[in-house]
N, C-alpha and C positions, 0 to 999 in steps of 0.2 A: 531382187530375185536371185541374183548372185551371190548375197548374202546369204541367202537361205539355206542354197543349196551346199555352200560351203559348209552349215553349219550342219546340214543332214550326211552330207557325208563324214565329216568328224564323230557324229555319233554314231555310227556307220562302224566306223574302225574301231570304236570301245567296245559297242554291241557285240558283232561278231563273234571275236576273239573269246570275251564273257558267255558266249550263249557254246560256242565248241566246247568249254573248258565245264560247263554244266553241265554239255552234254557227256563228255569224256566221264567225268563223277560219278553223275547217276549210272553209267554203263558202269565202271568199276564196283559200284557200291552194289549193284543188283548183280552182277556177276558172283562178287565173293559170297553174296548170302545163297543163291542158287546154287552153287558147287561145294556149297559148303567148305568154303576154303578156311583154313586156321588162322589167327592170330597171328601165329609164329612162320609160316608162310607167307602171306601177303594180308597185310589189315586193311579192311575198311576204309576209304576218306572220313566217315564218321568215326570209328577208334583212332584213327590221328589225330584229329581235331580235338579227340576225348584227352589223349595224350597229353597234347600243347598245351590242354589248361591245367592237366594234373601235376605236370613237369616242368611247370614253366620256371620254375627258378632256377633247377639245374640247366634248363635251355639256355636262360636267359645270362648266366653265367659265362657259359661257353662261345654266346653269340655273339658277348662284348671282346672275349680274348681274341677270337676270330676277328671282330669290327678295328680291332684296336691294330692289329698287324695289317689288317688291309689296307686299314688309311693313313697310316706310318711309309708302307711302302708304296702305297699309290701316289702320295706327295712326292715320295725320293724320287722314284722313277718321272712324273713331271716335270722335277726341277732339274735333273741329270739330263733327263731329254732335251728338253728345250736347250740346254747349256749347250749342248753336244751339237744340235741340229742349228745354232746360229753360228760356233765355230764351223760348222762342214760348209756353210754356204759364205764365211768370210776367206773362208782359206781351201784352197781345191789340195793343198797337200795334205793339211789335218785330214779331210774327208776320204781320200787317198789310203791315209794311213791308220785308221779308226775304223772306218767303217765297218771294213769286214769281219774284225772281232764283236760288232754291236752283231753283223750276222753269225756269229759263231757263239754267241751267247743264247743269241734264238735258236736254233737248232741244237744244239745240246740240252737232249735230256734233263731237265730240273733233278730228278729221282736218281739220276746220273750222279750227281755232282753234290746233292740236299747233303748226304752222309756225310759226305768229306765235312763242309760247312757249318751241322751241325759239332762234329770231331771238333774241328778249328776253334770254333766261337764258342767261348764258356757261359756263354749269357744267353739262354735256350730263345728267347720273346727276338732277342737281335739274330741270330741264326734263321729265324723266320722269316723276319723282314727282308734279310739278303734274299735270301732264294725268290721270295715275291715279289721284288724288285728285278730279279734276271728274266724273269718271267715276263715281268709288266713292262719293261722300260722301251724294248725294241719295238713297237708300233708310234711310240711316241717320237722314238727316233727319227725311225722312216717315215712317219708322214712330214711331222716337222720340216724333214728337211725336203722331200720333194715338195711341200707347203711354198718355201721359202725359195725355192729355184723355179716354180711355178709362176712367174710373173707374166705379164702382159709386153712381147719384146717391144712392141712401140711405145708404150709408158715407159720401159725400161730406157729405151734412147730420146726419149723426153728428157726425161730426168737428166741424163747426162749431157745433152745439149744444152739443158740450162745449168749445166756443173753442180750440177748436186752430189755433196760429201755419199761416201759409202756411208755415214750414219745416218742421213737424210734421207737415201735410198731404204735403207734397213727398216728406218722407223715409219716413214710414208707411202714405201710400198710395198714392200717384201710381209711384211708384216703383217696388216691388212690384208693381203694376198694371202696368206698361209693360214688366215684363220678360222673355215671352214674344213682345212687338214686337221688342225689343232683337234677342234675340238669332236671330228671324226674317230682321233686315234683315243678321243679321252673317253669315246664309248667301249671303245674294244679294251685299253687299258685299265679300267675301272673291274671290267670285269675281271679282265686275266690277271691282277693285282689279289679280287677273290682266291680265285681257283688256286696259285700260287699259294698263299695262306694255307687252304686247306689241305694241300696235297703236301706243302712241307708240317704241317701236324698232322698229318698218317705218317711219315718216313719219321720224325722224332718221336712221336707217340707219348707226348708229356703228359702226366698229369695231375694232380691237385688245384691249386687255382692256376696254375697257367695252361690247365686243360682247355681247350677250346671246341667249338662242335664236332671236328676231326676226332679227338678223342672219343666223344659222347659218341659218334657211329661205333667207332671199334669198339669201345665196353660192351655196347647193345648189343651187338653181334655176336659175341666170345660168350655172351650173359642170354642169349637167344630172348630181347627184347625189342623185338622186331618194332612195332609200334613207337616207339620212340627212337629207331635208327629212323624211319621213315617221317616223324619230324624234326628232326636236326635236317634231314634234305629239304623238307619243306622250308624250314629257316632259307637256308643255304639259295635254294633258287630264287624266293621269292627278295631275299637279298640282294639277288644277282639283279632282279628287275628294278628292284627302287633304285641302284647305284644307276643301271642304265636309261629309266626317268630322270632322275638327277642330273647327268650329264646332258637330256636332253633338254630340259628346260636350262640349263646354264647356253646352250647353245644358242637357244632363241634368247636369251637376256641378253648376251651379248653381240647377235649378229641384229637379232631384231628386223625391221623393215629396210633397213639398208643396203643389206646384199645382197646379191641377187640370186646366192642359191636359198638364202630362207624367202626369197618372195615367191619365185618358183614349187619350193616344196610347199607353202601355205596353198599356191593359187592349185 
């Protein structure tokens, strides 16, 4: 019975979602033909969709140069974090003395700083991936490391009562401990790894083949081809959703039935 119900409620949470976003549509799509709204003002769900298959090679062009910086700087920023956030937790002076510029990268401006960046780096695709890596890095930071100080104190004086090395602590329980942080900050990071990309090609504005869908917006725009700014978004968001799918199935691959925050979220 338990099972069932578990299994009515999962379809539950797809249904919904799917049946709002129907609904949302058919409203847009009966709106524009009722008001007779233009093209070049707000199109149709049906003329974007018209769009996406007429266009689909210069989409598809731009959606790889965009794929291509995200997941260049989503890697850096993982591997920089994680690096960062097991020095904060081995040394309370590193963390001391790092930190606050990991918060000083977050709060600064990307659009701030993207100009200079682009200026500096003569190789427009690496200019990119910096800015989306200052962007992305700082969740992976901060949770990591609250991940890794987040331990259980009486497991903590276990372990040391039985003299267990700071590497034994690190790898059997800090670690374990931290990894439902992990892969929390790698939802949020995945995403802000996107948006990075796109917002540093609006500020660089490249284009020929290392135009990416940032570009294709602004041509559209300047070229009053609405219709196809409105699917490079479509790209864009629906981007944003399979990165954040993805992260969450890696999450259940690797926490699986053994932790107890994915046995809790399943039940």
């Amino acid at each position: 019975m338990a099972i069932i119900e578990n299994r009515a409620d999962k379809t539950r949470r797809v249904l919904i979602p799917v049946l709002v976003g129907i609904l949302f549509l058919s409203i847009w799509e009966v709106s524009v033909i009722l008001l007779d709204i233009k093209p070049y003002m707000l199109p149709a769900p049906t003329v974007i969709i018209k769009t996406l298959v007429e266009d689909w090679q210069l989409l598809l062009r731009g959606w790889l140069v965009t794929m291509t910086v995200t997941f260049v700087a989503f890697a850096i920023a993982v591997t920089l974090g994680v690096i960062l956030g097991l020095l904060f937790v081995q040394s309370r002076w590193i963390e001391m003395s790092l930190y606050p510029y990991a918060i000083m990268m977050q709060v600064t401006p990307v659009v701030a700083i993207a100009p200079l960046i682009i200026i500096w780096v003569d190789e427009t695709l690496t200019a990119l991936v910096i800015c989306a890596v200052i962007i992305a890095i700082f969740p992976i930071i901060s949770n990591t490391t609250l991940g890794l100080h987040s331990v259980n104190p009486n497991l903590l004086q276990l372990f040391r009562m039985h003299r267990a090395s700071n590497w034994q602590i690190l790898m059997r329980l800090r670690i374990p401990s931290a990894l439902p942080y992990f892969f929390g900050a790698l939802r949020i990071s995945s995403g802000l790894a996107l948006i990075g990309a796109v917002v540093a090609e609006f500020i660089a504005g490249t284009g020929g083949t290392k135009a990416g869908l940032a570009y294709t917006i602004l041509n559209a725009g300047f070229t009053l081809q609405i219709p196809r700014m409105f699917a490079a978004l479509v790209l864009i968001a629906v981007t944003g959703i399979l990165l954040f799918m993805l992260m969450l199935w890696l999450t259940r691959l690797a926490l699986g039935n053994w932790h107890e925050s994915m046995i809790e979220h399943e039940q």
